[in-house]
C-alpha positions in Angstrom: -104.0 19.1 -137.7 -100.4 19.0 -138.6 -97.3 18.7 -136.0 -96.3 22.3 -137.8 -100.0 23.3 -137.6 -99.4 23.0 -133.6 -95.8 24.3 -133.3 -97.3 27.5 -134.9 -100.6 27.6 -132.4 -98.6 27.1 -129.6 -96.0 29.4 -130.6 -99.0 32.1 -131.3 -100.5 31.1 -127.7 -97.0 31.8 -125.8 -96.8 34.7 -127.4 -99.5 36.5 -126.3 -99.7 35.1 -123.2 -96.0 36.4 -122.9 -97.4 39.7 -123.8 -101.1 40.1 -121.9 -101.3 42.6 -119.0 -101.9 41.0 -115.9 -103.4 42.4 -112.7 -100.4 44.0 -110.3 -100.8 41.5 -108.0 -97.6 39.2 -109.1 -96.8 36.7 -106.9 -93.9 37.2 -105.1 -90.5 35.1 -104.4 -90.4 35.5 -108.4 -87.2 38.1 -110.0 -88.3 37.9 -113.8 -91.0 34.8 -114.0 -94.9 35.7 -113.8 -96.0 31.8 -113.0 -99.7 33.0 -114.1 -97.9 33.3 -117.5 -96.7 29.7 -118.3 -98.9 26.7 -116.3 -96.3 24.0 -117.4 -99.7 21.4 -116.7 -101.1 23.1 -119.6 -98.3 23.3 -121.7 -96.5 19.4 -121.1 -98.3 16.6 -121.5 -98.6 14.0 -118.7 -96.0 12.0 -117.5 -96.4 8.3 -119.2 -99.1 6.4 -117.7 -98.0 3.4 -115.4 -98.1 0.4 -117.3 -97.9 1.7 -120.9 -95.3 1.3 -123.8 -94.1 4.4 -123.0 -93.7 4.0 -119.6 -92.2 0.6 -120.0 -89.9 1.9 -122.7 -89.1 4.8 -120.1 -87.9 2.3 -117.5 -85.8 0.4 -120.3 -84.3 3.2 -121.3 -82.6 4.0 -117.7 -82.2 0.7 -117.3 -80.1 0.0 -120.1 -77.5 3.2 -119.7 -77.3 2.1 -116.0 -76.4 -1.2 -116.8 -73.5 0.0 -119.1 -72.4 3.1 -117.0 -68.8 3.3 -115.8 -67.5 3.8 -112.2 -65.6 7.2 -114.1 -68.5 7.8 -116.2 -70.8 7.8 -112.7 -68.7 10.0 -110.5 -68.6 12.5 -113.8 -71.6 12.8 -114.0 -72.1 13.4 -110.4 -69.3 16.1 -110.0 -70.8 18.0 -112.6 -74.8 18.1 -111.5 -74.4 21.6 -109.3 -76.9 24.0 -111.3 -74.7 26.8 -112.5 -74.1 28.8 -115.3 -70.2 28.4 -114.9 -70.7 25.1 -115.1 -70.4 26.3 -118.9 -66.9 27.4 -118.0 -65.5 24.3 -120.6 -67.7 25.8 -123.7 -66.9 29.8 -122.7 -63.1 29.5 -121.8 -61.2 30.2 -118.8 -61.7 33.0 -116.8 -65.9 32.3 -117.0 -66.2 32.8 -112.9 -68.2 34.5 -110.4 -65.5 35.8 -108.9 -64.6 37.4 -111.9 -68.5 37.9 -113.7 -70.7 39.1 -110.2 -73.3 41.0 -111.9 -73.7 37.6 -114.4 -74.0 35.2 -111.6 -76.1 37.2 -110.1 -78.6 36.9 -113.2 -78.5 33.3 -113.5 -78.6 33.0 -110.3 -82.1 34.8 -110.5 -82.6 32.9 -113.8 -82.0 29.4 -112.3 -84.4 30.2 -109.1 -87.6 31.1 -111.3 -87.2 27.9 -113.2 -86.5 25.7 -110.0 -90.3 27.2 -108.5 -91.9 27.1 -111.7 -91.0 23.0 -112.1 -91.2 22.1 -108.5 -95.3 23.3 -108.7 -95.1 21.1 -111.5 -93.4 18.1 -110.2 -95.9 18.6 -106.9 -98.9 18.0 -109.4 -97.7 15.0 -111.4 -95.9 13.1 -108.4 -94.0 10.6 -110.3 -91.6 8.7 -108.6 -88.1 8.5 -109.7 -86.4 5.5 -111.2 -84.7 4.2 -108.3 -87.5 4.5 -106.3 -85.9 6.7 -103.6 -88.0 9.0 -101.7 -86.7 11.9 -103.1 -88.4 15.1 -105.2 -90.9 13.7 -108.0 -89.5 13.0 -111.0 -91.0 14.6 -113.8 -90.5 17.2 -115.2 -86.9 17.3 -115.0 -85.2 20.2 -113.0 -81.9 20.1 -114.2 -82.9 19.6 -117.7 -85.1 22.8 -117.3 -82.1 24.3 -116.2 -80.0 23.5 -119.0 -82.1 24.5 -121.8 -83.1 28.1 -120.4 -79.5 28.6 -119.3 -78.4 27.7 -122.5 -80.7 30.0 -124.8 -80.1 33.3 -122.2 -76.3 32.7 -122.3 -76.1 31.6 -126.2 -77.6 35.2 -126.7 -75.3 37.1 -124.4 -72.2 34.4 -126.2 -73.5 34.1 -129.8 -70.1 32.6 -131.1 -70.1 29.7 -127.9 -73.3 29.1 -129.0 -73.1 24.9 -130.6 -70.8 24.3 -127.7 -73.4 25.7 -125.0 -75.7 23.9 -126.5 -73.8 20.8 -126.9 -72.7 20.9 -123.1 -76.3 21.8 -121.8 -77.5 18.1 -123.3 -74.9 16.1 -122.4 -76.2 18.0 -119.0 -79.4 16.9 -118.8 -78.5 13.5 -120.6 -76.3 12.6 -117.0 -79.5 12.5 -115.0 -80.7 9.2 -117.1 -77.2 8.1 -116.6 -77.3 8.9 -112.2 -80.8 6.6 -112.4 -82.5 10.0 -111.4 -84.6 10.6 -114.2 -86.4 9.4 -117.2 -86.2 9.8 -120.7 -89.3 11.5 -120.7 -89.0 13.7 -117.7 -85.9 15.1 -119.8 -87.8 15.9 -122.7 -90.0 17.8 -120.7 -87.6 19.6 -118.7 -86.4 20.7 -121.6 -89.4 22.3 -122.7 -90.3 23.9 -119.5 -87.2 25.6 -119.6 -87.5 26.6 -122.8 -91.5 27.9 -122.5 -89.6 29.7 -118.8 -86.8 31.5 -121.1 -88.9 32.7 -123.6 -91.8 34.4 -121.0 -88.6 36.0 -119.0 -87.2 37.7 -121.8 -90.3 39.7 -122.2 -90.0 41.2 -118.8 -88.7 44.5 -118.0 -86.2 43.4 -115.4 -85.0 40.7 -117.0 -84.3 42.9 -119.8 -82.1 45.5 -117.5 -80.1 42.5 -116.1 -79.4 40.9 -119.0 -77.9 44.1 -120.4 -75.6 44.6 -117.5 -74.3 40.9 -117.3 -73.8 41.5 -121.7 -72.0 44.6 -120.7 -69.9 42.7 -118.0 -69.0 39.6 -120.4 -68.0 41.9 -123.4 -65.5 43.1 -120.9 -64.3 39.9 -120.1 -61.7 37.9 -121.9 -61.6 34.5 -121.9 -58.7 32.4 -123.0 -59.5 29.2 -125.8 -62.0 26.7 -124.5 -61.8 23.3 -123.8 -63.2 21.1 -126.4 -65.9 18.5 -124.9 
């Protein structure tokens, strides 16, 4: 079977699982994410087994971008890991604020707490330690690099013309963790994907729908002044 050939089953797959009815017993603490809809153990594969190429490559990887890393480059990357949607404030234009946009933080907020439960059950199942060994929250898949990518695709949809410099932001984003020494190559890749599976299974739900059209209604209202190129 072909990489395409797969693509297209697994597109096929997501789609009606998307779709099926379930029983009206959904779990709560939940605002737009059915968990029973997306088992991210099913859909990634396995973190890298310890001891193989990838794994070693994995550690090399982090390795060499901490090695090279600047002081500035460091505290960056730090200053700009809080998991917000106005953390896209440099891609949208001034004026992208809570204070100003309540009923759109108020989504993402939403938005960003499905994602964060659906990959912590994940990271409890896999349990990989992080690269610098701290006794932190596993590493893989990554949070924040869930995080970018659904926040990204929701917000390119409700900001169409920001959408390459959303984009663009939402991987240098992720990219930081390697950078910090909190996360793997791999364990981005994935994070990726699980926010990406997470956005497309919210934006068949009914809620999700209604609050998306408010926080559309409440940007087209908005105006921002010229963004800051990255």
């Amino acid at each position: 079977m072909t990489t395409p050939q797969r693509i297209a089953i697994l597109a096929l797959v997501l789609f009606a699982t998307a779709l099926a009815p379930l029983s009206p017993e959904t779990p709560t603490g939940y605002y737009y994410l059915d968990p029973r809809r997306i088992d991210l153990t099913t859909f990634l594969p396995p973190p890298p087994e310890t001891g193989s190429p990838e794994a070693r490559a994995d550690i090399a990887a982090v390795n060499a971008v901490v090695a090279t890393r600047s002081p500035a480059q460091l505290l960056e990357a730090r200053e700009a890991s809080a998991r917000s949607v106005f953390f896209f404030a440099p891609s949208v234009g001034a004026g992208f604020t809570p204070e100003r946009l309540p009923l759109t933080a108020a989504f993402f907020d939403h938005i960003g707490a499905d994602v964060q439960r659906l990959v912590a059950s994940a990271k409890e199942y896999w349990e990989r330690p992080r690269p610098d060994g701290t006794g932190k929250k596993p590493s893989y898949p990554s949070g924040h690099a869930a995080f970018a990518s659904s926040s990204a695709i929701v917000l390119s949809q409700l900001l169409p013309e920001h959408r390459y410099a959303i984009f663009s932001q939402a991987r240098i984003f992720a990219a930081n963790r390697i950078l910090m020494g909190l996360h793997y190559p791999t364990d981005i890749a994935s994070g990726w994907t699980a926010g990406t599976l997470a956005a497309y299974v919210m934006m068949h739900d009914a809620s999700f729908s209604r609050d998306f059209a408010l926080a559309r209604a409440e940007l087209r209202r908005a105006r921002f002044t010229a963004a800051a190129t990255r």
